[in-house]
Structures are given as C-alpha cells and as structure tokens.
N, C-alpha and C positions, 0 to 999 in steps of 0.2 A: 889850639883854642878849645877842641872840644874836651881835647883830657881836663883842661883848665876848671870845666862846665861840670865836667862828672865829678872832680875835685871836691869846687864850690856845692854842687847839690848831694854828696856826701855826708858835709860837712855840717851843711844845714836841716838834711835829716839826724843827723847824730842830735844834733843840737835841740831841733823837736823834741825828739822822741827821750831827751832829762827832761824835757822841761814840762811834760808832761801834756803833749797836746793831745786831743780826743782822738778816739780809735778811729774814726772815721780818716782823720786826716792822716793819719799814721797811715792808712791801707792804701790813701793815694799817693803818698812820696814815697811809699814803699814798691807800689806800683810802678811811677815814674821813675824811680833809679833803677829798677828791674829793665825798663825800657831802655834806658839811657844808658844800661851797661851792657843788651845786648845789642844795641846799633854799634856804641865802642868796637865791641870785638869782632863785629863783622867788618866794621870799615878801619880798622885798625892797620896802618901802614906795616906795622911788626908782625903781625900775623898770614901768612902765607892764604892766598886763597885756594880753595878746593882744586879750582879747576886749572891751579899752578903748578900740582903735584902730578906725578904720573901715578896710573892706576897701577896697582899692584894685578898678580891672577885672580887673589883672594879678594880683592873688588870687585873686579870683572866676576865672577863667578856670583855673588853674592848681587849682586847688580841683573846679573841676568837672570837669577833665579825672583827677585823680583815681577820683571817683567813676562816671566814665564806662570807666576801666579795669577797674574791680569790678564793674560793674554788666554788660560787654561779658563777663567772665570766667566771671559766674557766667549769664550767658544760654548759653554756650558750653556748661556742665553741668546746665543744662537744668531751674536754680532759677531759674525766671520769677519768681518773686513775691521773694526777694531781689535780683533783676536789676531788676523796675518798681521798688525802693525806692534803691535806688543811682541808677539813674538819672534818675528823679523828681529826688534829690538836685542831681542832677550840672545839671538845670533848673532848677531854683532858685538853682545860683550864675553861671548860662550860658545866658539863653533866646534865643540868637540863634545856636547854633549847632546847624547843619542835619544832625548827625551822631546827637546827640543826639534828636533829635528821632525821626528814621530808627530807632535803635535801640530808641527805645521802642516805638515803631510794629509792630517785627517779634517783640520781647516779647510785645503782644498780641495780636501776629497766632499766636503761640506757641502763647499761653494761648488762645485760642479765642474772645478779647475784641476781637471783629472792629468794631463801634464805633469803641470806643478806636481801634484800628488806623488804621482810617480816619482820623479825626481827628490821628494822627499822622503819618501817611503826606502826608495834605496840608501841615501846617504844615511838614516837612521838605525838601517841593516848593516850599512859600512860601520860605522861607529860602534854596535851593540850587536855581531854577529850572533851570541846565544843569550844576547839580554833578555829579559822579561816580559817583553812585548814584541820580540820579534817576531813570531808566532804571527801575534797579529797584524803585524807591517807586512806579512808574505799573502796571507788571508785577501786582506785588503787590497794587496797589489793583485793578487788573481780576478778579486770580484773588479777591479777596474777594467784588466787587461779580457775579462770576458764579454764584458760591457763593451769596450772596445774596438771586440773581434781580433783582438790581438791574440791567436790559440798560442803560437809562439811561449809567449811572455807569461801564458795562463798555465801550460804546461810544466815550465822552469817554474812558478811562483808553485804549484802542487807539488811539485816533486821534492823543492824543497820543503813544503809544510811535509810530506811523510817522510822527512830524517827525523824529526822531533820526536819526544819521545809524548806519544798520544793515546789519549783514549780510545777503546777499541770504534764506540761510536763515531770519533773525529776523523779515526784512518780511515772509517768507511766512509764516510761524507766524502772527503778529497779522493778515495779514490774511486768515487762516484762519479765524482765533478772529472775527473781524468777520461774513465771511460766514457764521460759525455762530448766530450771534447776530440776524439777521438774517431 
C-alpha cells in the first residue's frame, strides 16, 4: 500500500510540476515526496535494518571514537559522570584502545575515584607500554599512589618514569619524589 502511495504521489508531482504549478507548491510536494521516500526506505521490508547487520571492527572502532569525542568533551567541562558514560561506551565498542583507557582513568582521577583511576591508568599502560602518554599515566599513578600512602606503588610508578627518556629537569623531580619517599 505504501509503495502504492509513493507511486500515486510521484506521479502527481510529475504531473504538477508540466503543468506548471507555482514555485510554492512545487517546494511542498517536493518536500512531501522527499518525506514520503525517506519513511519508504526506512520502513522498507527489502531493506535490512542497521541493527540486523553485525558490526564490523571498522564500526566498532569508528563508533567508539565517536563516543570518545563526547566523552573527551564533556570531561573538558568538567561533567565527569556524563564523561565515564560516553566513555565506558566508547569501551564497549573499542577495548584495545589505550586512549580510551587513559581517559577514563583521568575521569576518575577527576572525580576522586582514585581506584577506578588506578585500574585504568594500568590497563592504558597495558595497551600503550611506550605510547605517548604513558609517561603521564605512570606520573599520574605516582601522584595517586602518594596520595594514597601507597610508597610501594609510588616507588614502581617513579622508577618507571626514570626509564623514559627525560629532561634533565623531569629526572630530577622524580628523583626527588624518590628520595622523599624514602
């Protein structure tokens, strides 16, 4: 019935638009078949729907880099608990990527869910052992683990920052922070 409809209102626009009706009415059946052909192909029995298909990586991936832009966006404005939900998201369609991981990490470390932090601070070190920012995920995990009083966990997270390859200023901070700790 409805193809029937798209058909007939086709047909009737064709027919208008010789016979010369006003631009006005041209812009509204032009309107209307635009509407009436994208309901068609949404509710089109022929047509498979999205959520019939399995995701591909290369969805997932693109999917969760979405969600990792929302969730970056809104940690930036300083709505941590809409930031862990975007990004959570952004893990569920992307758990191998060490950005994600990081970001939720500093989320927590945000919100004061220094745990969590932890927890994600590592798995973003697991994933990206000399990435870009691991640097800063060892950083990070120290100034928790001092916070903490974990000296343990503060000692490994320095030790690792002085494998890096560092400024002479930066070796001396941490191993400043060492000998404080100490």
């Amino acid at each position: 019935i409805l193809f029937d409809i798209i058909d007939e209102s086709s047909r009737k626009f064709q027919l208008m638009f010789l016979r010369g009706v006003t631009m006005r009415s041209k812009t509204r059946m032009l309107f209307c078949g635009l509407l009436i052909g994208c309901y068609a192909s949404i509710t089109s029995p022929a047509r498979a729907q999205d959520s019939d298909l399995p995701a591909t990586r290369a969805d997932s991936v693109q999917t969760a880099k979405k969600h990792l832009y929302f969730g970056n966006n809104y940690y930036k404005n300083g709505a941590y608990g809409d930031a862990e939900t975007q990004l959570l998201k952004a893990w569920a369609y992307d758990s191998s990527n060490a950005s994600t991981a990081r970001h939720l990490a500093r989320t927590y470390n945000k919100a004061e869910k220094n745990d969590e932090a932890i927890s994600w601070y590592k798995k973003a070190i697991e994933l990206a052992p000399t990435g870009q920012y691991t640097k800063g995920a060892y950083s990070d995990l120290a100034t928790i683990y001092v916070y903490q009083q974990n000296t343990e966990g503060a000692i490994a997270s320095y030790e690792a920052l002085l494998g890096f390859d560092l400024e002479q200023d930066e070796e001396i901070k941490y191993l400043y922070s060492l000998v404080q700790l100490c």
